[in-house]
N, CA, C and O atoms as a GROMACS GRO file, in nm:
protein
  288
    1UNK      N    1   0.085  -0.116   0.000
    1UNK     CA    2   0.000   0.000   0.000
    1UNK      C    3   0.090   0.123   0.000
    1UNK      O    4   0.169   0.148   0.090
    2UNK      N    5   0.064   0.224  -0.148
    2UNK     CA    6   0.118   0.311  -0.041
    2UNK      C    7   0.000   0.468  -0.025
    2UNK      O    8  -0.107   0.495  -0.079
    3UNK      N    9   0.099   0.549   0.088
    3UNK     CA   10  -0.042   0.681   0.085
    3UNK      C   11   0.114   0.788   0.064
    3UNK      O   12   0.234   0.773   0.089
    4UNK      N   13   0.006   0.926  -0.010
    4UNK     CA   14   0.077   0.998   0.018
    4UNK      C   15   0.042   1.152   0.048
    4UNK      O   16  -0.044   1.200  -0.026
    5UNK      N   17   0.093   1.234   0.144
    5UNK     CA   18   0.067   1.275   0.192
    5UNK      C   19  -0.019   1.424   0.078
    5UNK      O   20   0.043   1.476  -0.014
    6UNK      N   21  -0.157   1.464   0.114
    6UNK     CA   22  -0.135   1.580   0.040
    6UNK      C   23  -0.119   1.706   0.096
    6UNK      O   24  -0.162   1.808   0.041
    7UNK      N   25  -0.054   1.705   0.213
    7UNK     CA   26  -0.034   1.874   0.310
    7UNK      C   27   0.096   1.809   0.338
    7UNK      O   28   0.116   1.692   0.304
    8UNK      N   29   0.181   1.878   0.398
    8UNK     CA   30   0.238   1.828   0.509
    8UNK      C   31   0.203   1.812   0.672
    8UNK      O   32   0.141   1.901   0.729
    9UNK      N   33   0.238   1.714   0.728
    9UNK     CA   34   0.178   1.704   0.853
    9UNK      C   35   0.305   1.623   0.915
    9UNK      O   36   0.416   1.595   0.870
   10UNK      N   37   0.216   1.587   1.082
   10UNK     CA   38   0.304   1.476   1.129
   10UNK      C   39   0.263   1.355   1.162
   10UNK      O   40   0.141   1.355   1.181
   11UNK      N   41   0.309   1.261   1.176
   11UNK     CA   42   0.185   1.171   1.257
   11UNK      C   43   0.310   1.081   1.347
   11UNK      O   44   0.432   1.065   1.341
   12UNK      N   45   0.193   1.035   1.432
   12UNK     CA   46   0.274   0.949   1.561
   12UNK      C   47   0.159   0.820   1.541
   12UNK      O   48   0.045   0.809   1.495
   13UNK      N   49   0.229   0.759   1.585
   13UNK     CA   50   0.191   0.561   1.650
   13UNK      C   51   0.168   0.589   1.811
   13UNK      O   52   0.279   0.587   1.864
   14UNK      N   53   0.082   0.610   1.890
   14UNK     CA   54   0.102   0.627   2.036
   14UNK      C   55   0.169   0.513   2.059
   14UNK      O   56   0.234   0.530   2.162
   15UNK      N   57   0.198   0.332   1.987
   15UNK     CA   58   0.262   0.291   2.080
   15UNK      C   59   0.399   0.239   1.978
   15UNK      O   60   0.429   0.125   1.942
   16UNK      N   61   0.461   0.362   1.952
   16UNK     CA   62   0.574   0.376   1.850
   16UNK      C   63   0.684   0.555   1.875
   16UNK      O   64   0.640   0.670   1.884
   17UNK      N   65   0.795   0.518   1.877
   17UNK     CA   66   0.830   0.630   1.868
   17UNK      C   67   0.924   0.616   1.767
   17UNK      O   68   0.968   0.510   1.725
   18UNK      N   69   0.964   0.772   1.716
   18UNK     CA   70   0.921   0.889   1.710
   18UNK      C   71   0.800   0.921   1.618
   18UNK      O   72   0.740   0.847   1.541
   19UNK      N   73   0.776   1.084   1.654
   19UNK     CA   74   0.676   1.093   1.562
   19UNK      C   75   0.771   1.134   1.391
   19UNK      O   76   0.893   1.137   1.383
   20UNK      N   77   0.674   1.160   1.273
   20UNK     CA   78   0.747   1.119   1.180
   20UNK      C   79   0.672   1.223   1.098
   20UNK      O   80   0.549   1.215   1.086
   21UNK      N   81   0.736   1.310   1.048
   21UNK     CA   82   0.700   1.446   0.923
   21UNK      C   83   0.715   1.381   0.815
   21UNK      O   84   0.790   1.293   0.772
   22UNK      N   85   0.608   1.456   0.770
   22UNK     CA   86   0.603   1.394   0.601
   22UNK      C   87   0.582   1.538   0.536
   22UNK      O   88   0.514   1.628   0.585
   23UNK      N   89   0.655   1.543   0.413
   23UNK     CA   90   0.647   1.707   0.378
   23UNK      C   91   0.547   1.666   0.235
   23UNK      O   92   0.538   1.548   0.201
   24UNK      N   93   0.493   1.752   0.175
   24UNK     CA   94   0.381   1.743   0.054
   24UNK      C   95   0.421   1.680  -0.042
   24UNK      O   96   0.507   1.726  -0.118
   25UNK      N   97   0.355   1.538  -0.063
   25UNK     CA   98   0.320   1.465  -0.162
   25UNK      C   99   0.448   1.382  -0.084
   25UNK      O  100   0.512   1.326  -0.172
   26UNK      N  101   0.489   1.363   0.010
   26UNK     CA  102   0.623   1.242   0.033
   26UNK      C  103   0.518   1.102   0.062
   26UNK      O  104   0.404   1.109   0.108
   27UNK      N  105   0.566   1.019   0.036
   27UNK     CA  106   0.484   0.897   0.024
   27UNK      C  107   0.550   0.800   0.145
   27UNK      O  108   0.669   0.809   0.175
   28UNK      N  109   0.438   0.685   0.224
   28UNK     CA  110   0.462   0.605   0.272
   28UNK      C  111   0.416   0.460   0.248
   28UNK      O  112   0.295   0.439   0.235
   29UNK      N  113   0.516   0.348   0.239
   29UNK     CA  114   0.464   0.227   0.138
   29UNK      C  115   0.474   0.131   0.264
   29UNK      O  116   0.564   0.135   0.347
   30UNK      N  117   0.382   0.056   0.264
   30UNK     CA  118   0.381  -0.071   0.322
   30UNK      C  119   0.369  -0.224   0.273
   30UNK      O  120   0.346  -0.229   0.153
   31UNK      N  121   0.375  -0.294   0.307
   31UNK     CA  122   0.354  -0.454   0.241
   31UNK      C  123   0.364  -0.532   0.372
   31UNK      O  124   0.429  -0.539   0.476
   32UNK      N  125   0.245  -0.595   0.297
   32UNK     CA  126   0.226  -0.740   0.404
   32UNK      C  127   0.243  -0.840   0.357
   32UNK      O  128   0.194  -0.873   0.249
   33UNK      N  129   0.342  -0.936   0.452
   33UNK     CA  130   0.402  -1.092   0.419
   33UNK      C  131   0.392  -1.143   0.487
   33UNK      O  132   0.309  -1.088   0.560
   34UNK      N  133   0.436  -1.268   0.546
   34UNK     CA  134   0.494  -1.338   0.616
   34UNK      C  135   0.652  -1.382   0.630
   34UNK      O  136   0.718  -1.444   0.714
   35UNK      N  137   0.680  -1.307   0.487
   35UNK     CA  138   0.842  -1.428   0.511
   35UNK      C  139   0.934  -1.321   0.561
   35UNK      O  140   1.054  -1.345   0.574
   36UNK      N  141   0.867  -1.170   0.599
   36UNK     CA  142   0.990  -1.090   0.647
   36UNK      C  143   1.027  -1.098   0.813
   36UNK      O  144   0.939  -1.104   0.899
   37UNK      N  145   1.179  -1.096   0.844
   37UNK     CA  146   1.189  -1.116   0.951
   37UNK      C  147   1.317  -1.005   0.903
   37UNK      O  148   1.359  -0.991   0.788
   38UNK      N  149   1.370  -0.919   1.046
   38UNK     CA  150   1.476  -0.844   1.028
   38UNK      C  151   1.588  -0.866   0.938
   38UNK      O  152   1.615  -0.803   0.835
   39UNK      N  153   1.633  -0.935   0.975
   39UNK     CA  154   1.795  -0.987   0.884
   39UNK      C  155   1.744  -1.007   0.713
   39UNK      O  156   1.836  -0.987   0.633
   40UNK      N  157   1.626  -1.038   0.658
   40UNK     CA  158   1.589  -1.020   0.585
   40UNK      C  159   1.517  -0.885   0.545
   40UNK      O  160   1.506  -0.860   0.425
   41UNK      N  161   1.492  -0.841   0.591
   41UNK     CA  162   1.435  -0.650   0.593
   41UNK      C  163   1.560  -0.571   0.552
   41UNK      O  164   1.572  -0.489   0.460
   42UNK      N  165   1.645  -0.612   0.636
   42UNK     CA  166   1.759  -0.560   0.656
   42UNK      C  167   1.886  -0.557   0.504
   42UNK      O  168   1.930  -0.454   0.452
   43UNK      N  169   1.918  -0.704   0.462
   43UNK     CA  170   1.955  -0.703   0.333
   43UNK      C  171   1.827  -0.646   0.192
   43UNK      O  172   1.863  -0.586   0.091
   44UNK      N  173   1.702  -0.679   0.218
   44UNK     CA  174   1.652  -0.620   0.107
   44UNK      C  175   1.663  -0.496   0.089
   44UNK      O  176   1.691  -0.437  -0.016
   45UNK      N  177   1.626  -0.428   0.259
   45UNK     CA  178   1.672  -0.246   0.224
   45UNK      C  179   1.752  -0.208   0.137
   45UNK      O  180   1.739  -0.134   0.040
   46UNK      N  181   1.878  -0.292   0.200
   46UNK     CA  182   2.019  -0.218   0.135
   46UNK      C  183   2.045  -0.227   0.005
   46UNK      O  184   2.106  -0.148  -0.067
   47UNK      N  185   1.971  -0.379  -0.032
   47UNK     CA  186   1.991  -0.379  -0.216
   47UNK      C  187   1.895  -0.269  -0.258
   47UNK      O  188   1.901  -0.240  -0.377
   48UNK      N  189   1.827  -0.217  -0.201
   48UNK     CA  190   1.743  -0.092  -0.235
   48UNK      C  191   1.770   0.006  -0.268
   48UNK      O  192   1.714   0.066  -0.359
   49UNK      N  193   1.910   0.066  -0.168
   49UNK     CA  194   1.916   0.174  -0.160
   49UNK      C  195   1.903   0.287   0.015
   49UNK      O  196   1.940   0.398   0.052
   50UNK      N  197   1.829   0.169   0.072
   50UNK     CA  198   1.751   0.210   0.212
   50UNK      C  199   1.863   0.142   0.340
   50UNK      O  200   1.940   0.051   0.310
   51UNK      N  201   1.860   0.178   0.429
   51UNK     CA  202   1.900   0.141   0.576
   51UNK      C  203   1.739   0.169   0.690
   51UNK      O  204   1.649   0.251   0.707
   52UNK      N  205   1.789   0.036   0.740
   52UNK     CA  206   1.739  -0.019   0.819
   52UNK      C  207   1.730   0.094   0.972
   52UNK      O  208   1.813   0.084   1.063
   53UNK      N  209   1.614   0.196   0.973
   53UNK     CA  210   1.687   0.255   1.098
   53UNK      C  211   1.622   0.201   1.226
   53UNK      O  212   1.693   0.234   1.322
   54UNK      N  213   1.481   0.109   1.277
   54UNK     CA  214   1.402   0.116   1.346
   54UNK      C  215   1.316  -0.018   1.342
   54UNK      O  216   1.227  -0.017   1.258
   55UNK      N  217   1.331  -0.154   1.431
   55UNK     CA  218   1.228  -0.273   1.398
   55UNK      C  219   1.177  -0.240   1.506
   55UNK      O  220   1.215  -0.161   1.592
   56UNK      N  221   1.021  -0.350   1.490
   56UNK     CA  222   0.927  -0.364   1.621
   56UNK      C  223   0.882  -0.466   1.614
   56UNK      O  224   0.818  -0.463   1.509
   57UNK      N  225   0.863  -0.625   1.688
   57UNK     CA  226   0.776  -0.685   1.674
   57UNK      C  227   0.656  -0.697   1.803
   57UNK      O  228   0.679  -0.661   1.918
   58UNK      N  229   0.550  -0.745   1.764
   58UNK     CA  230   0.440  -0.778   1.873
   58UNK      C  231   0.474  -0.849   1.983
   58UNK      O  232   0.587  -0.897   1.973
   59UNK      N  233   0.409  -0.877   2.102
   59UNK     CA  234   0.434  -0.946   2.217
   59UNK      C  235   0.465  -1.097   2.154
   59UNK      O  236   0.561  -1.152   2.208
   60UNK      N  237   0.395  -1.176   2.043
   60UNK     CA  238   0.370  -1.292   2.000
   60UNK      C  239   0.486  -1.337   1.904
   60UNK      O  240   0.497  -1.454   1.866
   61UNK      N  241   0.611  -1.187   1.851
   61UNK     CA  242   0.630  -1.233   1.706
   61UNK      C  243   0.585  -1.286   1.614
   61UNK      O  244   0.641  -1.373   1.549
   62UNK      N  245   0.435  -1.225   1.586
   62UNK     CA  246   0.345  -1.267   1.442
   62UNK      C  247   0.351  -1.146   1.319
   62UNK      O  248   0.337  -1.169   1.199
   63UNK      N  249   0.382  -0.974   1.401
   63UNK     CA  250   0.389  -0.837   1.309
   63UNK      C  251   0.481  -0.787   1.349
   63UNK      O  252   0.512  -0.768   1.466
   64UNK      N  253   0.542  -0.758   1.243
   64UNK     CA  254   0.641  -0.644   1.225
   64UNK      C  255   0.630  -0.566   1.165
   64UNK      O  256   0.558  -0.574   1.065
   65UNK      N  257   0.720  -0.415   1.211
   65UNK     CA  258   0.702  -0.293   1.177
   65UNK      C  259   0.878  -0.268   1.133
   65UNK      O  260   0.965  -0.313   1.207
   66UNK      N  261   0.902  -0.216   1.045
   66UNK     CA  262   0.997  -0.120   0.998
   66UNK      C  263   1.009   0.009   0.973
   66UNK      O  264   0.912   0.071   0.929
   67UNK      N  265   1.137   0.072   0.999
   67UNK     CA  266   1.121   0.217   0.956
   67UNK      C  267   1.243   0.209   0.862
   67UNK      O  268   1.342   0.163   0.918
   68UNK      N  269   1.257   0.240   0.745
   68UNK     CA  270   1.372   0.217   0.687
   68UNK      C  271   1.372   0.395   0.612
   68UNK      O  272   1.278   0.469   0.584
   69UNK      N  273   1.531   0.414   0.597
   69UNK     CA  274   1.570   0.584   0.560
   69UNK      C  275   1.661   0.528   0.457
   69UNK      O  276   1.722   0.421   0.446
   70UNK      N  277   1.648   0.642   0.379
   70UNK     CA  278   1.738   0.633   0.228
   70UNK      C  279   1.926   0.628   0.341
   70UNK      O  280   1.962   0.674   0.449
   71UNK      N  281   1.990   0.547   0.234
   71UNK     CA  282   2.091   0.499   0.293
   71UNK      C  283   2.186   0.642   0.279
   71UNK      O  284   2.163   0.716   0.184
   72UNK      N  285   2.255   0.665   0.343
   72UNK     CA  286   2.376   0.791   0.307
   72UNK      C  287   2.528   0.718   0.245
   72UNK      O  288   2.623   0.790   0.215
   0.00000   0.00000   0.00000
């Protein structure tokens, strides 16, 4: 999925930090799997282009969350 923003704004996860600016028209993409687990998040970023800055999983390890930033 992705959305993108049409103002700029900010938004927060109350149970996620930080909160996270998005400036006009910057886009946020998601995808749902099963076969991602960090170390795999982690090499796909980088063949991307992206670094890995931020994982989260659930109490259960069933969801994960990433925050990944263009690599420098």
């Amino acid at each position: 999925m992705r959305m993108k923003a049409r103002s700029a704004l900010k938004a927060q996860n109350p149970a996620s930090d930080p909160a996270v600016d998005f400036a006009l028209v910057e886009a946020l993409r998601t995808e749902i799997s099963g076969k991602f687990r960090q170390g795999g998040i982690r090499v796909e970023s980088a063949a991307a282009g992206f670094a890995l800055g931020r994982h989260w999983n659930d109490s259960g390890g069933r969801f994960t969350r990433s925050l990944t930033f263009p690599a420098t």
